[in-house]
N, C-alpha and C positions, 0 to 999 in steps of 0.2 A: 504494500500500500504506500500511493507518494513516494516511490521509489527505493522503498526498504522490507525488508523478509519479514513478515509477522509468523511466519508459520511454514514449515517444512517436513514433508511424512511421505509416506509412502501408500500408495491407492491400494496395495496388496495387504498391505501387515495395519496401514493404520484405519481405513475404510472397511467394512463388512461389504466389498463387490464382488467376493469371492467367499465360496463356502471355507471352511475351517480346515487348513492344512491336516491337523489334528483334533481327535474326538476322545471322550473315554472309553474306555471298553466298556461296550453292557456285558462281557461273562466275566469280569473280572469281578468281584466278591470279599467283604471287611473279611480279612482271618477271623476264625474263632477264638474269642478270649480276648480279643482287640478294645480298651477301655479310652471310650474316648470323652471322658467327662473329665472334666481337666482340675473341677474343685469338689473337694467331698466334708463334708461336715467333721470336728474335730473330736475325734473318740474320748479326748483325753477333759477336752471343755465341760465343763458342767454348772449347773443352774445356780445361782445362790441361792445361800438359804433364806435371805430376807426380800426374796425377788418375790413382788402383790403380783399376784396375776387373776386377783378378781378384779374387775372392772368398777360395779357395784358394791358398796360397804353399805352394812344398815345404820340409820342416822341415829348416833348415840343419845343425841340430845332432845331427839324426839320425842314427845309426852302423850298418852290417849285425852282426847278432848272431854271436856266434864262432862260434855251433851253425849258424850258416846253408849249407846246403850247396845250391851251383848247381845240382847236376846234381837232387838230388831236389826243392830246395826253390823249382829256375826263378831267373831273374835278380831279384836285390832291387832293390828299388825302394822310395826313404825315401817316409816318410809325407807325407802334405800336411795343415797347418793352417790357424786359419781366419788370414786378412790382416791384421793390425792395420793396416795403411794405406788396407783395406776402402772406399769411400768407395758403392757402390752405383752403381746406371747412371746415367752422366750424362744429362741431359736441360737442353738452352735454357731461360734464362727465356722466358716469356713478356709479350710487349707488346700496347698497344692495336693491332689493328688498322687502318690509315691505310685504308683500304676499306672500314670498317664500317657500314649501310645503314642498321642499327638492325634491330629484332625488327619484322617482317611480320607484318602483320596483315591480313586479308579487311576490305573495305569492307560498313560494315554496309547493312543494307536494312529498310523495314517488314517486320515478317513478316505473310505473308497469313491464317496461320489467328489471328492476334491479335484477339478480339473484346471493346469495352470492356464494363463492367456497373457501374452506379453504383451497383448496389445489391448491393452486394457484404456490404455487413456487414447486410444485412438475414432475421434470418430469422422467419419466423412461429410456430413452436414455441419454445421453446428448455426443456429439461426438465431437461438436467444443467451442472454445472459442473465440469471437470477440471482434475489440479494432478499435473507432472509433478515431485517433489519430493524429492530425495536428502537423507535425512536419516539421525543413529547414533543417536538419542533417541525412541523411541517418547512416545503421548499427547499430538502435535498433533493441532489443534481448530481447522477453518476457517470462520469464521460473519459473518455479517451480511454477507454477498456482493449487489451490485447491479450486474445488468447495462441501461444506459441509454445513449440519445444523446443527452440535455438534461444537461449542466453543471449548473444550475441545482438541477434532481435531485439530482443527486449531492450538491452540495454541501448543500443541506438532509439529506440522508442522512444525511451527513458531521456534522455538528452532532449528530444524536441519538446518532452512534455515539461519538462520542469523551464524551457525559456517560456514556453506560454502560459506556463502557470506562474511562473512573474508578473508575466504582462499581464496576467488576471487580478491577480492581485494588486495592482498597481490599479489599475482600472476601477475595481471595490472601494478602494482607497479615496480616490477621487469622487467617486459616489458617495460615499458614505459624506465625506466632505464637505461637497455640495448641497447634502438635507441634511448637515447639522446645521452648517450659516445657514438656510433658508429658516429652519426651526427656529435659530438664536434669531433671526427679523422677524420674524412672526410675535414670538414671543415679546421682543421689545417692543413691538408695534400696541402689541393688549397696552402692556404696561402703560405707555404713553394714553393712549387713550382712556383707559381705566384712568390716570393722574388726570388729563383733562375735564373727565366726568365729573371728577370729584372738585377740580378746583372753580367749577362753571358752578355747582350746587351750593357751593361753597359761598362765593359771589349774591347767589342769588338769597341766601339763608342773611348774609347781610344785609344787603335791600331792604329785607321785609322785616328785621327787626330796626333799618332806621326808620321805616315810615312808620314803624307801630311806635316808637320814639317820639318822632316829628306828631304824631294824634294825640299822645299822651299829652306832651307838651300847652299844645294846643286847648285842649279840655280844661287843665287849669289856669290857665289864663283867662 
């Protein structure tokens, strides 16, 4: 891009346009006895003794109501809150396991419908160029696009397009330029006018308080 390498690969090894050189075997099979759980709980860990693992405690300070009557109201029974000494289900750390096989994998193989093509980036039309492009700025412009397998191409390519992409940007430049002064006149022009609005209002707001002066005057005499 603009005349430099963003990205370099190969259409065989780094593109999926060819099936898979290699597959796993489907008869290949975990050996028996193969442990492939890599943590197991510690034999040796154990719970403490002062570990709450009700949730639930009955509230000590709970009282039966004066109004409570057994025979209507059945045997009372205090409330239960929650444990502050709560601690949740215990559970074992976990350790490495001393039997661990490591992650099984199927032994690969050629795969049979693999067929190579060295002419893979080869094709005899080519009519469009596409650009998957996420963008929040509308009026991009994608031009002077070459598709080629000579370097040499390109890179003579490459020379005419970066004198004209001077001269493009030189040109933006100029543009740009041209509607900021027009923007800075515009804007001075309000301003001006806006100050003249106000200094004619202004004029006229005198006027009318000397002839309300000049009335007052007048009345008492």
């Amino acid at each position: 891009v603009d005349g430099e390498q963003i990205y370099e690969g190969s259409l065989k090894d780094d593109w999926d346009m060819l099936p898979a050189k290699e597959i796993a075997d489907p008869n290949d099979k975990k050996p028996e006895g193969w442990v492939d759980q890599e943590k197991i709980p510690d034999p040796s860990d154990a719970k403490p003794k002062d570990w709450a693992t009700e949730a639930k405690i009955v509230d000590s300070a709970a009282t039966k109501p004066e109004e409570w009557d057994d025979d209507e109201d059945g045997e009372w029974e205090p409330p239960k809150i929650d444990n502050p000494a709560f601690k949740g289900e215990w559970s074992p750390r976990m350790i490495a396991n001393p039997s661990y096989s490591g992650k099984w994998k199927a032994r690969m193989i050629p795969n049979p419908d693999f067929v190579d093509n060295p002419d893979l980036y080869k094709y005899d039309n080519i009519g469009y160029v596409g650009f998957d492009v996420w963008q929040v700025k509308g009026g991009t412009i994608f031009d002077n696009i070459i598709l080629t397998d000579s370097a040499a191409e390109a890179d003579e390519f490459a020379k005419k397009w970066k004198v004209l992409r001077e001269e493009e940007k030189a040109q933006i430049a100029k543009a740009d330029a041209a509607q900021q002064e027009a923007f800075e006149k515009a804007k001075a022009a309000r301003a001006a006018r806006a100050k003249k609005a106000e200094e004619e209002s202004g004029k006229k707001a005198s006027k009318k308080a000397a002839k309300t002066e000049t009335k007052s005057a007048s009345e008492e005499l």
